[in-house]
N, C-alpha and C positions, 0 to 999 in steps of 0.2 A: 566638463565631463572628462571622466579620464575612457581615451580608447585603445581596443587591441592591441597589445604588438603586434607591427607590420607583418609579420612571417609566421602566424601562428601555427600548430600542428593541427592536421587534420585529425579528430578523434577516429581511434579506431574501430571497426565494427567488435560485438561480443564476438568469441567464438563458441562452437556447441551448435547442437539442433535447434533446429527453432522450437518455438513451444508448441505450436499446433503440430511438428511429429511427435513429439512425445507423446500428445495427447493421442494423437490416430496409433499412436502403437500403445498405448494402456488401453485403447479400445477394440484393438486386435487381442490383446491377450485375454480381455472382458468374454469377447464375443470367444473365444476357444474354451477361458472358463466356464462358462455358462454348459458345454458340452463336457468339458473333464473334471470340473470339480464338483463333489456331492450338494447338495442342494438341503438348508436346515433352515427350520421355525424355533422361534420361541414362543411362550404364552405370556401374556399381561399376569403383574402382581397385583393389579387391581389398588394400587394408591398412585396417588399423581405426582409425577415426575418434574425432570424442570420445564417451564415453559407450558406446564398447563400437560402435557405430554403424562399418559400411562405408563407407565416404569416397568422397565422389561426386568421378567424375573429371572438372571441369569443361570439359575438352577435347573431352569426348565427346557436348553436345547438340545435336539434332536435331529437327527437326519430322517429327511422323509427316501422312500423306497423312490427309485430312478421313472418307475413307471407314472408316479403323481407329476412329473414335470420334466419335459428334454430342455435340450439346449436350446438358444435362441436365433431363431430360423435366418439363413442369408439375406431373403428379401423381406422383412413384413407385408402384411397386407390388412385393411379394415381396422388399423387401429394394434395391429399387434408388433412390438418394436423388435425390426430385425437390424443386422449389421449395416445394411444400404441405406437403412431409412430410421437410427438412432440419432441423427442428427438433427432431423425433422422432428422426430417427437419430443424430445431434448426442449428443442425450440420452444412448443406448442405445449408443452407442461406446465400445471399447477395454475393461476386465478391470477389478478389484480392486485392481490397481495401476498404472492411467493414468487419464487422462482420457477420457470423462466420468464415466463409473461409481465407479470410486474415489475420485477427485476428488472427485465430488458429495457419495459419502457422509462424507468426512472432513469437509469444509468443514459441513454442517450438524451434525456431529459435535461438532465445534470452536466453533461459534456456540451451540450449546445449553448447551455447559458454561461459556462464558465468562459465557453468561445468568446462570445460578445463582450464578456467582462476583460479579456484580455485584448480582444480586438481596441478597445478604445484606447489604450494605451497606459492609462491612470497607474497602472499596477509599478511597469517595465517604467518611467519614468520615475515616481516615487522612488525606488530603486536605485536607481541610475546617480538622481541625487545623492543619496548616501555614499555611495560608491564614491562619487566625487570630491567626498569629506572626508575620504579613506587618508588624503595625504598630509589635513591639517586637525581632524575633529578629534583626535587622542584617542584614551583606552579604552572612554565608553562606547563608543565606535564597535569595537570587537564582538561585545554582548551583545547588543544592539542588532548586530546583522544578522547575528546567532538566531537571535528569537524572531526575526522577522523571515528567516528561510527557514525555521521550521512551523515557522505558521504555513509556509507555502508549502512543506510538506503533509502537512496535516490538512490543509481544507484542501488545496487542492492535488497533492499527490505529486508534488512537485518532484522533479529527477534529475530526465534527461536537460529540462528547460536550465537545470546550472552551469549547464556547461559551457553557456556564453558567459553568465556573469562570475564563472573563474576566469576567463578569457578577459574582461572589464577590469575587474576587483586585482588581480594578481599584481599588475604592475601598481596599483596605485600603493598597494601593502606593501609590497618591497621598498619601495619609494618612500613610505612611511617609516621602514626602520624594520620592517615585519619579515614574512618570507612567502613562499611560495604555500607552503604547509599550512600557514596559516588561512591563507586565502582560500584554499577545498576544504577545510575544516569549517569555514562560518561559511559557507555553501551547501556543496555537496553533503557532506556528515551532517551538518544542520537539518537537509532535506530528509535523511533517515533517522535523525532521532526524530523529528515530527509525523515522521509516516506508519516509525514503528508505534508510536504513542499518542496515533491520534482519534479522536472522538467521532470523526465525522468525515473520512477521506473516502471518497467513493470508489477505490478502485479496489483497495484491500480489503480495507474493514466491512463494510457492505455489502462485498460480494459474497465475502466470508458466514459473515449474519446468515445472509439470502442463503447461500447453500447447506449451513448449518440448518434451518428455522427459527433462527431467532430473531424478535423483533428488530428490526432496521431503527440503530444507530440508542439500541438501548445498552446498558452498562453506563452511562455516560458520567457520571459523577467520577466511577472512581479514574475513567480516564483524564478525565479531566486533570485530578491531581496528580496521574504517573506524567502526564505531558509535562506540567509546569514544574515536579521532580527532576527525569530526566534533563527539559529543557536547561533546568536553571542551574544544573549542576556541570552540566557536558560547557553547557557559556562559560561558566567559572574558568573551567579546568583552560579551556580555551584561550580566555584572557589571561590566565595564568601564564601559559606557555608562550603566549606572544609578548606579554613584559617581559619575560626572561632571554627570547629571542632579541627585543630590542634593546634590552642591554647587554649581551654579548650574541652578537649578529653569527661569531664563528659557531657557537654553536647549532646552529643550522645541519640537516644531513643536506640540504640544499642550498647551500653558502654559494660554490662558486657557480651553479645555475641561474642564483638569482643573481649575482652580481653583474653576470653578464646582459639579463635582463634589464638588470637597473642602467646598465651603460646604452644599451640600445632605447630604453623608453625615460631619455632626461628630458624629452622634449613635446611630451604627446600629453598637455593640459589644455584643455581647452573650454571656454564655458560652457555649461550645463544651462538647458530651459529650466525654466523655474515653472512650479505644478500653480494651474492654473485652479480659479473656483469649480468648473467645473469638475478635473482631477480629486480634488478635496473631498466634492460633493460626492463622486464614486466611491471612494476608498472611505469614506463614512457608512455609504451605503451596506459596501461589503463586510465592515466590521456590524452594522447594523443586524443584517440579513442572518450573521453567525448568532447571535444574539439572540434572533425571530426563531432563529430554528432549533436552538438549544431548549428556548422557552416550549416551544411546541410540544417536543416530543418530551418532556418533563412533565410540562404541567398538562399539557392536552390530550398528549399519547396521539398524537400525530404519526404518520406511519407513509406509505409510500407516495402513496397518492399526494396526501398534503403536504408531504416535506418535496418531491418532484414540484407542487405547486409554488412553492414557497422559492424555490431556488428559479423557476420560470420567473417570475416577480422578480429576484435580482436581475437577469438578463434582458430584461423589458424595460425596466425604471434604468439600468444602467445604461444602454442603447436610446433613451430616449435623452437621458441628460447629455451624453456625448452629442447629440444632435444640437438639441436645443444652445449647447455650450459652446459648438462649431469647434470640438476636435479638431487637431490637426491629423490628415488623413484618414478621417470617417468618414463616411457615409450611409444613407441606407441599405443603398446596394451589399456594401460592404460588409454590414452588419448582419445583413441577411446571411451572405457567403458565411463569416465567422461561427453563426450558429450549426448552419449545417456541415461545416468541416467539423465543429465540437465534437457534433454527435457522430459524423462517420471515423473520428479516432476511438470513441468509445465501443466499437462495433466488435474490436477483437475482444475484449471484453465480455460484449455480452455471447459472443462464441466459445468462448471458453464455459463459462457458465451451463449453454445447451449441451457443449460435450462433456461435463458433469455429471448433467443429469442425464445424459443418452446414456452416458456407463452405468451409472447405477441401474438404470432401464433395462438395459442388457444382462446386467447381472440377477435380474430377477423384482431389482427394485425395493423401496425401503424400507418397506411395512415389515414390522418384524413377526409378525402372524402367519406371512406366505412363505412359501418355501422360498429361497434365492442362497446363491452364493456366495451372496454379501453376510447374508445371517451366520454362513459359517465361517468366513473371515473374520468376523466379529468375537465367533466365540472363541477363537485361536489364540486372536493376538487379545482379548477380554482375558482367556486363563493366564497369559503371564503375568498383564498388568493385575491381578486380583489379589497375586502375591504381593504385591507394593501398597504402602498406604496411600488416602487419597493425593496427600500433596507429590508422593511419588510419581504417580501416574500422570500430574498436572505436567511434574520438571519433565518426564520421559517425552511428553509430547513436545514444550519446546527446544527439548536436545534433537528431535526429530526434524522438525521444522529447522531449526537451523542448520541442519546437515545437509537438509535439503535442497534447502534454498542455495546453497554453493554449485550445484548442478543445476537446477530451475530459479534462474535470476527472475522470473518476471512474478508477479506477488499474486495475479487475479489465475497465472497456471495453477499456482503452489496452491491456492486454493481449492481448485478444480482437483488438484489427486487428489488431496487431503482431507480435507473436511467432511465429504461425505463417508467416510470412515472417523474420523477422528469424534463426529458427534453424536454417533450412538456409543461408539466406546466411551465418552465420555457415562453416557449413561448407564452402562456397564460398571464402568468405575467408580460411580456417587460423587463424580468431577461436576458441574454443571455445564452446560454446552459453552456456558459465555464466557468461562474459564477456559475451553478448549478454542474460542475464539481470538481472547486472550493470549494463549501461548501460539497459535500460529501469525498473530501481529506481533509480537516480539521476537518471533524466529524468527520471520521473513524481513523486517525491518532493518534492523540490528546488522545482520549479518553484510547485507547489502555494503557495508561498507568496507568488507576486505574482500568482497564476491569479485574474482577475475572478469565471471561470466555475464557481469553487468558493464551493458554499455555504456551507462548512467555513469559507473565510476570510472572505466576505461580515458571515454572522453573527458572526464571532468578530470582526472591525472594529464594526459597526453597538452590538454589547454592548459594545464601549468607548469609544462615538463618535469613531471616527478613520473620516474617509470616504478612498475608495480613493484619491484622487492622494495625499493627507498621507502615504498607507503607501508608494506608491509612492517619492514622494521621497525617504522614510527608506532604506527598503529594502533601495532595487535594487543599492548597494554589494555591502554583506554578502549577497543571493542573489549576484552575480558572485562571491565569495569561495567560497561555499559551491560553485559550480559549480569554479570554477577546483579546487579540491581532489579534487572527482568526477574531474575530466578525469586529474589524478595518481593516481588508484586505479584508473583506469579502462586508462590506460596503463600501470602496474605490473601487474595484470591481464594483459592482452594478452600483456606481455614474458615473465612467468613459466608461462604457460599454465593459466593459473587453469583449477582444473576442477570 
């Protein structure tokens, strides 16, 4: 096993507000809008929209007169959502199969069991192994880890967790001939092209879905192929960059960092455990489980309830072979704990989600029949994008979403402003909502990897001593590449009506 350098750097905290003020001040400006901004309906065109949805006829809005509707009261009561108590109703919104209630319960669902699958250890070993092969396994090595941390971006949302294993991986890569660069690139960067293009990561794309209306964890096909685009191209470019690094090392922007590295860590090899049957049997399992639930909602049309089921099933069959296999450091007890720390890190999450839907609440709410101030936000920023053709309007939303996300590092906030605006204007635009789903998982994904304000990448540079301009210079290329290729799935998207 290759370990730490002795003296690593503490990762730095993000700097900026946390996401829950922002959120509490977009729900102070909600709750003032609701009092100063006019209040508009639209009518139904009477054909059906995407998603089963009646298609607003944008021709038809109008301001209603001040006296059909004030602003929304300080304190509610009996049911009526005021500024005290949109939190509460937020929560308590919508059935078993939307948000917030469904939603909430899946997502803690989903975080409890991925606990126990990482509790066992099967994953962080697996791992550890390869890492170990960093100093003798060669180039396919490089790909290799590429696709295997952005599968951990993509199923499980994987981030802040790299920034141990740049912390592992760093010295073994320099060691190899490689550099420090290289080492956050098959990590970190791997974890956001898998997050920005993945099928099935519960923290973006899901919540995104949920607050849009659209089915949970549908589109799948064509993500499928932008993941394994992306993935297989960003590996290439990767591997590319580190043969040419190991054959001239000086060109490095990180040469004499690493080299001093490499003189402190000549002597921190050590043997790695080797993954046991049980380990095998997990990491079968898991690749199994993605399988069970791709099948599901294709061919079954499975949806929250059963794909929540389906993911409790891995964290029960995984916890029970850990037992039965006598894991090193498992047990029940323990197993229990892992689940319910899952689901209490999934909690901010599902608060972000309630304070989505408490703003839309506040502003009047969605229904585009009633009066509310969202309807006339809608038609504002609808008349410019109306001017733009449909694929227009698609790329406007992800130049948006990516702008954003530079100020809102975290992917389940960016959702919570966005989406409830971004999905009826979708509708406005003849965009489909899944398309506008679409461009906020390639903003927010993407960008994540020159974003200051993620702690994700702050830490994951600071554990391989590359401070932010060095990343920046490197970079900012290959993120334009990586966007440029968004903007083509994004556009193909649009033209075929992605649904």
């Amino acid at each position: 096993m290759i370990v730490p350098d002795p003296d690593p750097i503490v990762p730095p905290k993000a700097q900026g507000p946390d996401t829950l003020l922002i959120l509490l001040a977009v729900a102070i400006l909600a709750f003032a809008a609701s009092w100063l901004a006019p209040k508009g309906v639209f009518e139904l065109a009477g054909v059906v929209g995407a998603g089963g949805r009646p298609a607003i006829d944008p021709t038809s809005f109008h301001i209603v007169p001040s006296s059909e509707g004030g602003g929304a009261p300080f304190f509610g009561s009996g049911g009526e959502v005021g500024f005290l108590n949109f939190l509460f109703e937020g929560l308590v919104s919508g059935d078993r199969n939307a948000a917030t209630v469904g939603l909430m319960a899946f997502l803690l669902i989903v975080g409890g069991s991925f606990g126990v699958v990482m509790q066992t250890g099967a994953v962080e070993r697996g791992l550890r192994i390869l890492m170990a092969w960093g100093g003798t396994g060669g180039g396919w090595l490089i790909p290799l880890l590429f696709a295997i941390f952005a599968l951990g971006g993509a199923v499980f949302g994987m981030g802040e967790e790299a920034i141990v294993f740049v912390l592992i991986l760093s010295p073994a890569l320099i060691r190899a001939g490689y550099d420090s660069l290289t080492a956050v690139l098959v990590t970190y960067v791997a974890t956001q092209v898998g997050f920005a293009t993945s099928w099935m990561n519960p923290f973006g794309l899901v919540i995104a879905q949920g607050i849009a209306g659209v089915p949970i964890l549908s589109g799948m096909a064509l993500r499928l192929v932008m993941f394994a685009a992306f993935t297989g191209l960003a590996a290439l470019a990767t591997w590319r960059y580190a043969q040419q690094i190991k054959a001239r090392p000086e060109r490095s922007l990180t040469h004499r960092v690493d080299a001093a590295v490499r003189a402190r860590s000549a002597d921190t090899v050590i043997e790695v455990r080797a993954l046991g049957i049980g380990d095998i049997a997990i990491l079968v399992l898991l690749a199994a489980t993605i399988g069970w639930i791709a099948w599901g909602v294709v061919a079954e049309g499975y949806y929250l309830a059963e794909i929540a089921g389906q993911f409790f099933a891995l964290g029960l069959a995984a916890g029970i072979l850990a037992l039965a296999f006598r894991l090193p450091d498992v047990d029940a007890n323990g197993l229990a704990g892992a689940f319910r720390e899952g689901a209490v890190q999934m909690a901010p999450a599902v608060i972000v989600v309630a304070i989505a839907k408490g703003v839309v609440l506040l502003l009047g709410g969605d229904d585009p029949t009633r009066p509310s101030v969202l309807n006339t936000l809608l038609d504002l920023v609808g008349g410019w994008a109306s001017h733009l053709p449909d694929w227009g309007a698609a790329l406007s939303m992800l130049g948006l979403q990516s702008v954003l996300n530079l100020f809102i590092a975290s992917g389940s906030g960016q959702a919570a402003l966005t989406m409830p605006l971004m999905a009826p204007l979708a509708d406005l635009t003849g965009v489909t909502r899944q398309t506008s789903v679409l461009a906020f998982q390639l903003g927010d994904g993407l960008t994540n990897i020159v974003c200051p304000a993620s702690a994700a990448l702050m830490g994951s540079l600071a554990a391989a001593r590359i401070d932010w301009a060095t990343w920046l210079r490197f970079i900012w290329k290959p993120t334009l590449a990586l966007l440029a290729l968004a903007v083509a799935f994004v556009v193909v998207a649009t033209l075929t009506g992605y649904r």
